[in-house]
MARKOLTI-970345 format. One record per residue (C-alpha): x, y, z. Coordinates in Angstrom, 3 decimals. Example, Ala and Ser with C-alpha at 12.3 -4.5 7.8 and 13.67 -1.06 7.14 Angstrom:
MARKOLTI-970345
+----------+----------+----------+
!        X !        Y !        Z !
+----------+----------+----------+
!   12.300 !   -4.500 !    7.800 !
!   13.670 !   -1.060 !    7.140 !
+----------+----------+----------+
end
This chain:
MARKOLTI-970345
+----------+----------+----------+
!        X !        Y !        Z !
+----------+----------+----------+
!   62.500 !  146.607 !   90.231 !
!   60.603 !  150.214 !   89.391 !
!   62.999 !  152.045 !   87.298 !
!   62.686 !  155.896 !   87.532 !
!   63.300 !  156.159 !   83.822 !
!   63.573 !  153.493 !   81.038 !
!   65.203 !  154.982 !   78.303 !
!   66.681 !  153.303 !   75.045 !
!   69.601 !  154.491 !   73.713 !
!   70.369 !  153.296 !   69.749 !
!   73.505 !  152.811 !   68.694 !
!   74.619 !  152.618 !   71.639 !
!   77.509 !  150.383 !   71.052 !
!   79.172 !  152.601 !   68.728 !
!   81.455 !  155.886 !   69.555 !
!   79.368 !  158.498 !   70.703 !
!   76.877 !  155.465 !   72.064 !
!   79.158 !  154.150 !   74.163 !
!   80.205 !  157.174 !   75.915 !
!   76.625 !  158.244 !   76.589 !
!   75.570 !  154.526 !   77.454 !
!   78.123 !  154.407 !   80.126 !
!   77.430 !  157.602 !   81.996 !
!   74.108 !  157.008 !   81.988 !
!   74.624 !  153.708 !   83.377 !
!   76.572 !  154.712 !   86.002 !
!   75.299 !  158.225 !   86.987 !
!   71.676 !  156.911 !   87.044 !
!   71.484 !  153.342 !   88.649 !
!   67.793 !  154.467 !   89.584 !
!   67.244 !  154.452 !   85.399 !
!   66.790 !  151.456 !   82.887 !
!   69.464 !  152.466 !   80.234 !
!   68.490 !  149.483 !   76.847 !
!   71.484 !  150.122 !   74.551 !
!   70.179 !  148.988 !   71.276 !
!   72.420 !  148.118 !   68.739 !
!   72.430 !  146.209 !   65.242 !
!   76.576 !  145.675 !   65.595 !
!   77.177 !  146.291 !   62.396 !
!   81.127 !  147.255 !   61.268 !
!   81.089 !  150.530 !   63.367 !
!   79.648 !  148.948 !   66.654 !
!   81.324 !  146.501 !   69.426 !
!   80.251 !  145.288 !   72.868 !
!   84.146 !  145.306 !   73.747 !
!   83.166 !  149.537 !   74.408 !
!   80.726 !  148.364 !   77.204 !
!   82.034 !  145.316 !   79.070 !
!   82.322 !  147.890 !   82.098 !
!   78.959 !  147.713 !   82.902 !
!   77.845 !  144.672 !   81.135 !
!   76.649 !  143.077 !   84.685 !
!   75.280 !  146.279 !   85.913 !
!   71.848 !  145.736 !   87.253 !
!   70.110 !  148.572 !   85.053 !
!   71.842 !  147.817 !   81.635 !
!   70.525 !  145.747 !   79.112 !
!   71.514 !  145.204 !   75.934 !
!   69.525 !  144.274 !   72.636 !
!   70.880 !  143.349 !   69.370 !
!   68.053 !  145.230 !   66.901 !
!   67.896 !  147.141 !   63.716 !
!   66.143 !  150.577 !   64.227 !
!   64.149 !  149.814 !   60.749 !
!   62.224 !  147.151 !   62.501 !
!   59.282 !  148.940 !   63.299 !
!   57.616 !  145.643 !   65.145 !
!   60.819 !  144.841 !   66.953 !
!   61.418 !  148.189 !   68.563 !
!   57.509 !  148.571 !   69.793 !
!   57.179 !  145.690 !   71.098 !
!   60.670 !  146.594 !   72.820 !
!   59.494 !  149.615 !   73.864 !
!   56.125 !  148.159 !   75.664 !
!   58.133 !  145.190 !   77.016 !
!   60.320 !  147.876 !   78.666 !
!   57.632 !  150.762 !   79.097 !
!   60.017 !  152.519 !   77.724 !
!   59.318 !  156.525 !   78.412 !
!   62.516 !  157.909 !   76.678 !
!   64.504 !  157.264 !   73.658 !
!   68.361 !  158.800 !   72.629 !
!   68.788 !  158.359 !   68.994 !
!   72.435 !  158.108 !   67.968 !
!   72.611 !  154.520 !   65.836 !
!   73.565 !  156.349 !   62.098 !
!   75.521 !  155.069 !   59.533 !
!   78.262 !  158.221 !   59.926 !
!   81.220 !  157.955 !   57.355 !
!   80.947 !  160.595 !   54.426 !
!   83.003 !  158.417 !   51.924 !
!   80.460 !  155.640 !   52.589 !
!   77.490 !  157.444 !   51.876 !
!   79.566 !  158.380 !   48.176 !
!   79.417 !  154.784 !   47.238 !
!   76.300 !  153.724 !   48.950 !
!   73.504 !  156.078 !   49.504 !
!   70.576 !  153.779 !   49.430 !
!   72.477 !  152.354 !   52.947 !
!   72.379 !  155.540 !   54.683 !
!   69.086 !  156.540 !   53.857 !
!   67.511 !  153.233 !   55.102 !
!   69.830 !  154.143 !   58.527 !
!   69.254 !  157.402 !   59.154 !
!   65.923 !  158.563 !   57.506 !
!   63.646 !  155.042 !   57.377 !
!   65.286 !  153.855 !   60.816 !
!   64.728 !  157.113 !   62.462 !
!   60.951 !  157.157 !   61.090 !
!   60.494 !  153.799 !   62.143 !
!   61.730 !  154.940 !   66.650 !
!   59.503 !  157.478 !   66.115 !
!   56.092 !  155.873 !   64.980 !
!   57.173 !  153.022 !   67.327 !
!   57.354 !  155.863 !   70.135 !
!   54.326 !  157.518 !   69.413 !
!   52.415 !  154.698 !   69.164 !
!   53.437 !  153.302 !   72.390 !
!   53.203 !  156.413 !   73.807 !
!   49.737 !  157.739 !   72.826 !
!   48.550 !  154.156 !   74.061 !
!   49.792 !  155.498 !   77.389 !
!   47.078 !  156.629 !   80.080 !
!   49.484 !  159.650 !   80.784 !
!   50.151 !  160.294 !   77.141 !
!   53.301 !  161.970 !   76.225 !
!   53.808 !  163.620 !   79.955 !
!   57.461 !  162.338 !   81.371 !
!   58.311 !  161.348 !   77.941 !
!   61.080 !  162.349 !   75.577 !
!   62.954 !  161.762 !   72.328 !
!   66.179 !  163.224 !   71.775 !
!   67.737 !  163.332 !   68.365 !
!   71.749 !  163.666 !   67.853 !
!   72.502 !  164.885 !   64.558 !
!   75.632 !  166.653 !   62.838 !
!   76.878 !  169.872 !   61.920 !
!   76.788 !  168.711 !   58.181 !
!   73.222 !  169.932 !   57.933 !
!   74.032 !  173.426 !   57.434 !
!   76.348 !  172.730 !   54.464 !
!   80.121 !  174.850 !   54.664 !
!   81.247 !  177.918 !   55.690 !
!   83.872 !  180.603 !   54.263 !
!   87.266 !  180.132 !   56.065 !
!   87.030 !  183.809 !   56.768 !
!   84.738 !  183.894 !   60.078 !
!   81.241 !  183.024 !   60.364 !
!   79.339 !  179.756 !   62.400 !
!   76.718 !  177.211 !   62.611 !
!   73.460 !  178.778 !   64.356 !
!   70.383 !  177.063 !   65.386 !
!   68.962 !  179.246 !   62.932 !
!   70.762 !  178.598 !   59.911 !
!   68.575 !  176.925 !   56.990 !
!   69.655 !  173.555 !   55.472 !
!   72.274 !  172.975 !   52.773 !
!   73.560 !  169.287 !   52.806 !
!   76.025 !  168.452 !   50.269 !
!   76.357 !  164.682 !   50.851 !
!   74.611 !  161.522 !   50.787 !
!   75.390 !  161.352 !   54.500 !
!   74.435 !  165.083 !   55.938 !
!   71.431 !  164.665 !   53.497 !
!   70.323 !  161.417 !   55.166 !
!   70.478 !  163.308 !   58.520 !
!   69.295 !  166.689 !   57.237 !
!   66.348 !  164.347 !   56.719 !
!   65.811 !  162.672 !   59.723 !
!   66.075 !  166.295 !   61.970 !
!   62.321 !  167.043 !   59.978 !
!   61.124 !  163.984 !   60.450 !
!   61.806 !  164.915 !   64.017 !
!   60.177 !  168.233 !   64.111 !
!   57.642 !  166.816 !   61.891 !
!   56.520 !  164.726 !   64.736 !
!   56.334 !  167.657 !   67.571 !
!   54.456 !  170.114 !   65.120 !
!   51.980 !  167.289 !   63.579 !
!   51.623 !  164.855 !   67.265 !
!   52.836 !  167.205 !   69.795 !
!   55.745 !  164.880 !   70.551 !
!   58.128 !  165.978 !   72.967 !
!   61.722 !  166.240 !   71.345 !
!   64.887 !  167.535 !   71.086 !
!   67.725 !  167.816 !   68.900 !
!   71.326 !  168.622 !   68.628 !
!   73.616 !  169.034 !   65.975 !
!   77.042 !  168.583 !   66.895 !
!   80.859 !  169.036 !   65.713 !
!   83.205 !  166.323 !   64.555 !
!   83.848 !  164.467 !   67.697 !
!   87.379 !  162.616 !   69.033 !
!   88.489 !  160.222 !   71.710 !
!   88.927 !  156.614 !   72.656 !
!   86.353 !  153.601 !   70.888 !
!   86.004 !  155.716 !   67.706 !
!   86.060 !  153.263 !   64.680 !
!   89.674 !  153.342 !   62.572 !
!   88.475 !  154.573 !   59.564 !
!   88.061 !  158.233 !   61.130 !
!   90.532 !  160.921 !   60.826 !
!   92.155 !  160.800 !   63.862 !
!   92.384 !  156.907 !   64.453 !
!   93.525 !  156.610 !   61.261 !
!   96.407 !  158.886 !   61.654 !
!   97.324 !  157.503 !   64.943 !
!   97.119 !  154.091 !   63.754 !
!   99.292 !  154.923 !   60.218 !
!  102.100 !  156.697 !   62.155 !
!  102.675 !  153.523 !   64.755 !
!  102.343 !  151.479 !   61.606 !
!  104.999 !  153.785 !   59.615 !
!  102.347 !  153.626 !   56.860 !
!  101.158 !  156.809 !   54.741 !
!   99.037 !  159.046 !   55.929 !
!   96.235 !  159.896 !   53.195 !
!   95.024 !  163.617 !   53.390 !
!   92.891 !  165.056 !   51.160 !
!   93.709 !  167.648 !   49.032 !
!   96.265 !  170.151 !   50.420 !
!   94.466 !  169.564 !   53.602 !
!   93.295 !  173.010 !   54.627 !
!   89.972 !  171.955 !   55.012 !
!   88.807 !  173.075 !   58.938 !
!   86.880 !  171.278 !   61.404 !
!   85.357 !  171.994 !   65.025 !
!   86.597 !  169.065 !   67.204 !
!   84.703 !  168.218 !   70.560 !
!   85.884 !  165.940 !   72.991 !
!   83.680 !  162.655 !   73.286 !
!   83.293 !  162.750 !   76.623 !
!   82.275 !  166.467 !   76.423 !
!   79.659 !  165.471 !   73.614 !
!   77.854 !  162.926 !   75.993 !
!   77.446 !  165.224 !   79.257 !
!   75.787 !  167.557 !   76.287 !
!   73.322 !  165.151 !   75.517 !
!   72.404 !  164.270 !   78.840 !
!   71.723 !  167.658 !   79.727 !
!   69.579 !  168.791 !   76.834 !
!   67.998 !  165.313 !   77.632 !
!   67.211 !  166.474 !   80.764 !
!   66.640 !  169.913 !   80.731 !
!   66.328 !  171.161 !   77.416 !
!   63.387 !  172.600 !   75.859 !
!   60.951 !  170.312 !   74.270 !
!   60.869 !  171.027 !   70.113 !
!   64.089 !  172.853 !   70.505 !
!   67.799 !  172.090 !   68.767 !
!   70.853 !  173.051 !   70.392 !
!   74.437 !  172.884 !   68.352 !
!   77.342 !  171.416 !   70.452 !
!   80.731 !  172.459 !   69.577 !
!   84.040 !  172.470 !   70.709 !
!   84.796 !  176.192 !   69.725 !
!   88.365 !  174.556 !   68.675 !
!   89.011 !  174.786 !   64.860 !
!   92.018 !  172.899 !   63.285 !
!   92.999 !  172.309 !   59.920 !
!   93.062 !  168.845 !   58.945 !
!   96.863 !  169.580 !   58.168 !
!   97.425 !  170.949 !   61.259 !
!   95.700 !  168.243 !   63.184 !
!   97.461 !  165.919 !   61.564 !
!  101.046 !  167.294 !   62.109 !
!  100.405 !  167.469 !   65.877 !
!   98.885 !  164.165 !   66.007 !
!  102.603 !  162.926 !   64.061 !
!  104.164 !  164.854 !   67.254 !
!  102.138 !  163.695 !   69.887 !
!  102.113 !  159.657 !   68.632 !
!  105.713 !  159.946 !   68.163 !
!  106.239 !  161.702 !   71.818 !
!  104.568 !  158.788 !   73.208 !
!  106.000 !  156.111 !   71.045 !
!  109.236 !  157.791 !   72.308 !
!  110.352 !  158.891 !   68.523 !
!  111.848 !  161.749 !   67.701 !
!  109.384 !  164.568 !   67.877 !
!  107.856 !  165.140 !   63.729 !
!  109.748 !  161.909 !   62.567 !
!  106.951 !  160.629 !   61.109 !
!  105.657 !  163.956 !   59.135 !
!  107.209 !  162.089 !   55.890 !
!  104.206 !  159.495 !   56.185 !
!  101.876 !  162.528 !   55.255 !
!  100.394 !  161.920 !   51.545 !
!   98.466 !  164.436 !   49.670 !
!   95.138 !  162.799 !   48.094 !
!   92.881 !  163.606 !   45.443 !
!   90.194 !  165.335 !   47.397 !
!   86.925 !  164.073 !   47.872 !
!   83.842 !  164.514 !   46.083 !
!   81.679 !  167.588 !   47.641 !
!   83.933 !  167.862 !   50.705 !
!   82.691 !  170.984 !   52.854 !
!   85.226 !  173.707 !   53.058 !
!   84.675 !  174.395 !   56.668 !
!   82.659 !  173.431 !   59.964 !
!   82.053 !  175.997 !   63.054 !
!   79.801 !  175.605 !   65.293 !
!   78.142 !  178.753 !   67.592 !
!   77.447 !  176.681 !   70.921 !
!   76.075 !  180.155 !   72.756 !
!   72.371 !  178.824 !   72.807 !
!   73.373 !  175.708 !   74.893 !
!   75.951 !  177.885 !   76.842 !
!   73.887 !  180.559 !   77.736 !
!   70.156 !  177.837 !   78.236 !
!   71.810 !  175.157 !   79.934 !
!   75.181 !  175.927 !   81.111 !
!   77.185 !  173.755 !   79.222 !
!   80.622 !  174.151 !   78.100 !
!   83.831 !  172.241 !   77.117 !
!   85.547 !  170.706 !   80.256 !
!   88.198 !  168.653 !   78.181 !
!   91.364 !  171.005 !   76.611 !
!   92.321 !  169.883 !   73.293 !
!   95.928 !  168.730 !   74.190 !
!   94.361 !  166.621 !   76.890 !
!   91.992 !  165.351 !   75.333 !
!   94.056 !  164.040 !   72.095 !
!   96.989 !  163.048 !   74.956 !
!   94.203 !  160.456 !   76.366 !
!   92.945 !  159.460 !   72.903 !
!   96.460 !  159.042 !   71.537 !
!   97.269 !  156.943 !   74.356 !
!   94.044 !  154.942 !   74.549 !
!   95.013 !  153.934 !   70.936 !
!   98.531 !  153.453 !   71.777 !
!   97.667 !  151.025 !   74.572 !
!   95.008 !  148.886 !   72.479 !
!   97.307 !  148.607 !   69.628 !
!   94.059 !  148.671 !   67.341 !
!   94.183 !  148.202 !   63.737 !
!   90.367 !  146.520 !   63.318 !
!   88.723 !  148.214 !   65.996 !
!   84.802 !  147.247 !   66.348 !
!   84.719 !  144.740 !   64.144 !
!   85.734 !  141.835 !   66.786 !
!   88.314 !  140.931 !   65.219 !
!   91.445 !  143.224 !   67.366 !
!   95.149 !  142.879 !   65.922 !
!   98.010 !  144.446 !   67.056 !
!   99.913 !  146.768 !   65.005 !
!  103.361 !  145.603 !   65.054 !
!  104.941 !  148.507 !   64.300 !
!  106.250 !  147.510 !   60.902 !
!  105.085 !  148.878 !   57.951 !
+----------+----------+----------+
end
């Protein structure tokens, strides 16, 4: 069959991934959608069995660092397009292990993007139809005051951790390759993100899964650090617009415009889990256990989503208390307490 667009998506079988994966899938049967994905800890096929027998899914089971592997992917596929979201993503990780995260997210995005341009530029047609999009993180621009201010396209760089320096990385490598080849790209830096297939070890399926445990809940500090939560779901009909229609050598920041302290977010998570577990409302607030902060942890994330907005017409469909009403009951229903690792246990309850 002659697909309209073949397009890889990395990482694919991971949060974010599998979100994106799945309404590009099903939105575009005319497209090839290739979800490549190494499976490491973070990743699990279980997040796309939906569309595992779809006709214009494929997946392949690839490290983004291997440069041969992904070109001769890409020309097996004539691949025009590539979605970069495969990232090794968890702050505390990149504390311990650093040399991990920059062989992720600064050699494996180098290596999709020689791989691209080299298949590319081999192309009669050259880089017309084609595209490389680039998702990336708020982290970048470092922390704000908790007094006002936000994230701007036009803010400079300030990473403080292994992790947001890894990706601070990568987003030049991208730009390096539109200014120096004239490769067509696009980036977006977006807040933290929530919803169902998110791996445990994340704030808010860590909560969810603590509280229906009756374990402790570890926050850090006195928890009144403040992030910008965006709905998954949200996050991927972002990327497939700026995919489509955004601007080629241009970044765009996603947010939710919905700022909660981690206190805060984790009290109504106790009231919402409980509500559903049919608990008395704040029962489980005594699970909450202050932490010795962590290392370099950013004050504050905001990001000013007017460029996207006002370019491409994109906003937040998902209200917060929906949105953590479906992921609370997503989480409720899987009874997860080794999600992605394919391995699933139920959480009896005990603690």
């Amino acid at each position: 069959m002659s697909w309209s667009r073949s397009v890889i998506v990395t990482g694919g079988a991971g949060f974010i991934g599998c979100h994106l994966v799945r309404r590009l899938v099903l939105g575009h049967p005319d497209w090839r959608v290739i979800c490549v994905d190494c499976l490491t800890y973070a990743g699990s096929l279980e997040n796309l069995a939906d569309v595992e027998g779809r006709p214009n899914y494929r997946f392949v089971q690839l490290d983004i660092c291997d440069f041969e592997g992904i070109l001769a992917l890409m020309r097996e596929e004539a691949v025009d397009s590539v979605i970069h979201l495969a990232a090794e993503s968890h702050v505390d990780r990149s504390i311990s292990d650093p040399f991990s995260f920059a062989r992720t997210n600064v050699m494996g995005t180098l290596s999709l993007l020689q791989a691209a341009r080299i298949y590319w530029e081999s192309r009669p047609e050259g880089y017309e139809g084609k595209r490389f999009h680039h998702v990336s993180t708020d982290e970048v621009y470092g922390a704000l005051p908790l007094n006002g201010g936000s994230f701007s396209e036009l803010d400079r760089y300030d990473p403080h951790s292994p992790y947001s320096a890894s990706k601070a990385s990568s987003d030049h490598f991208v730009r390096a390759f539109h200014d120096t080849y004239g490769m067509p790209v696009s980036i977006s830096n977006c807040s933290n993100n929530y919803g169902p297939n998110q791996y445990p070890e994340k704030l808010i399926p860590l909560c969810i899964s603590r509280i229906v445990a009756r374990e402790k809940i570890p926050v850090y500090g006195s928890g009144q650090n403040v992030r910008d939560w965006l709905y998954v779901g949200d996050h991927a009909a972002a990327i497939e617009l700026i995919f489509l229609k955004g601007e080629s050598g241009r970044t765009y920041n996603v947010g939710g415009g919905n700022e909660w302290r981690n206190l805060d977010l984790v009290r109504l998570l106790i009231r919402e889990t409980d509500r559903q577990l049919g608990r008395p409302e704040g029962s489980s607030e005594a699970l909450i256990s202050f932490v010795t902060d962590r290392a370099g942890h950013d004050l504050r994330y905001a990001i000013d989503a007017s460029r996207i907005r006002e370019e491409l017409g994109w906003k937040p469909e998902v209200s917060f208390g929906e949105g953590i009403r479906k992921t609370v009951g997503w989480y409720l229903r899987k009874r997860v307490e080794d999600y992605g690792t394919g391995n699933r246990k139920e959480i009896s309850g005990k603690g």
